[in-house]
N, C-alpha and C positions, 0 to 999 in steps of 0.2 A: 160323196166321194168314197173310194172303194182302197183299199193298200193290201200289200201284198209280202211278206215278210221269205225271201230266200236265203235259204245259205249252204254255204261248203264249208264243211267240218273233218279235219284228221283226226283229234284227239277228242273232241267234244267238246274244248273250249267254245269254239263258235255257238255250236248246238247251242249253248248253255246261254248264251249272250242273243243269240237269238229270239230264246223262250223269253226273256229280261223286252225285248224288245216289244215283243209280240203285246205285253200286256200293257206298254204304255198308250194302243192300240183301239179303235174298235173291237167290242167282243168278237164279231164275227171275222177278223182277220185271218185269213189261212196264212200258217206258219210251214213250209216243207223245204225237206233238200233242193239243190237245183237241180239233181239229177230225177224229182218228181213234178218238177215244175209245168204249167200247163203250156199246151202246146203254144198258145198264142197268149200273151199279157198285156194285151191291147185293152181289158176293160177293168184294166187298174190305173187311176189317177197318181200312186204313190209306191214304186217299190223299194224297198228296204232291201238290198241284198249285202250279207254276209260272208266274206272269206278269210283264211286267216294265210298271215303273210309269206310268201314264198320266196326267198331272194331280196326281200323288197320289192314286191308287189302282190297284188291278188291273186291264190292260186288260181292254177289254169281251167278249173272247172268253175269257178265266180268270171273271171276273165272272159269265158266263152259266152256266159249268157249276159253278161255285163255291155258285150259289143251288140247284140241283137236289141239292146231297150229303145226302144221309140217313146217312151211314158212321158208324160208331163213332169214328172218330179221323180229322184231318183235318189236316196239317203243311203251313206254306204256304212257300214261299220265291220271291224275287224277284231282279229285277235295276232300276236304277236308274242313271242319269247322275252324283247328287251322291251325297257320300260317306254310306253307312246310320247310323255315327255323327252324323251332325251333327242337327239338332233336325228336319229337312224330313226325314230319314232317318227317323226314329223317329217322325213323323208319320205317315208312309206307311204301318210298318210294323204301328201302330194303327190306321192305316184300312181297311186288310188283314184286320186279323184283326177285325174288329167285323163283318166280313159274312160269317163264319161263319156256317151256320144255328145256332141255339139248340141242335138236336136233337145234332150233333154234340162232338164235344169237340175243342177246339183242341190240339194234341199239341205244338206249335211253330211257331215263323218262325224263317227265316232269308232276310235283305238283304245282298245283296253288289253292289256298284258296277258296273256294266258301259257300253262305248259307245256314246255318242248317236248315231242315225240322223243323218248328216249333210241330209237331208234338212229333219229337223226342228230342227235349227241354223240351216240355211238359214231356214228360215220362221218362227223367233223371231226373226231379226236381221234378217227383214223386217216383221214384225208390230210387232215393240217397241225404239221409239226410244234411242237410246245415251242412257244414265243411268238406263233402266229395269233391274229386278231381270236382266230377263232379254234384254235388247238386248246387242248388241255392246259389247266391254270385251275390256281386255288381263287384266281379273280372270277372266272370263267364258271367254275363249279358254284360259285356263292348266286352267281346269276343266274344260271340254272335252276337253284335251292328254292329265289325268292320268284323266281317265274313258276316253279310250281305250286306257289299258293295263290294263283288267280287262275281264272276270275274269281273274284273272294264276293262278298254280299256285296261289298260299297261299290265294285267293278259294276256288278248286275242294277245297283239300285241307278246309278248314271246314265247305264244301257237303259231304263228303261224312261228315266226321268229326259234323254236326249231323243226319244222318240215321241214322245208326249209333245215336247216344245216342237219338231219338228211338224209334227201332226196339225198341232193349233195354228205354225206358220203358215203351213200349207192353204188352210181353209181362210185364212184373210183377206 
């Protein structure tokens, strides 16, 4: 059996969860962006693809190669700003796996917390007024604070100890 580890990365969190992934893996796994991805992924039993959350859901570059998969088994994991426990977490991690194609069989997720593009901090806390869910707040900054220390080790040891067990699943 052959796997195949993609991902979309803005900050690097994914990146970093992906490499986490990679090793719970076949040595020989190719680990690339999806924007290196090979043309056809028809002679991978297992792909692992990686996005980090947009909206609640998988950005649009995980999204686009996400609907082409024909594969046998298909394990998704991500990265996200709020915590993957909390209910927006588990929302996500549902909206994720429901755009699975049919033909495939979903093998796993895995959500691990990573930090927000300051960027896009900037432009919620100019788009949305303080008292809004997602405006400026000493609530809102403290989430911010603790999203930017993941993925931390134990995030990455999960990541890789969640593709191991998926692996061994698979081969059953």
């Amino acid at each position: 059996m052959k796997a195949i580890v993609l991902y979309s990365s803005r900050t690097g969190n994914t990146q970093k969860v992906a490499a986490a992934i990679r090793q719970g893996l076949p040595a020989d796994t190719p680990c690339l962006p999806v924007s290196e991805a090979p043309a056809s992924l028809a002679a991978y039993d297992c792909v692992f693809l990686g996005y980090w959350v947009d909206r609640g859901l998988p950005d649009a570059a995980a999204k686009a190669v996400l609907a082409t998969l024909t594969n046998t088994h298909v394990a998704l994991f991500g990265t996200l700003g709020a915590n993957p426990d909390s209910e927006h977490g588990q929302m996500c991690v549902e909206h994720g796996n429901e755009l699975v194609p049919k033909i495939c069989h979903l093998a796993g997720s895995f959500l691990c917390q990573g930090a927000v593009d300051p960027k896009v901090i900037e432009m919620m806390y100019k788009q949305f007024p303080m008292g809004h869910p997602h405006g400026k707040s000493a609530a809102r900054d403290a989430l911010h604070a603790e999203a930017a220390k993941h993925p931390d080790g134990d995030d990455l040891a999960r990541a890789t100890q969640f593709a191991a067990t998926v692996w061994r699943q698979i081969q059953e």
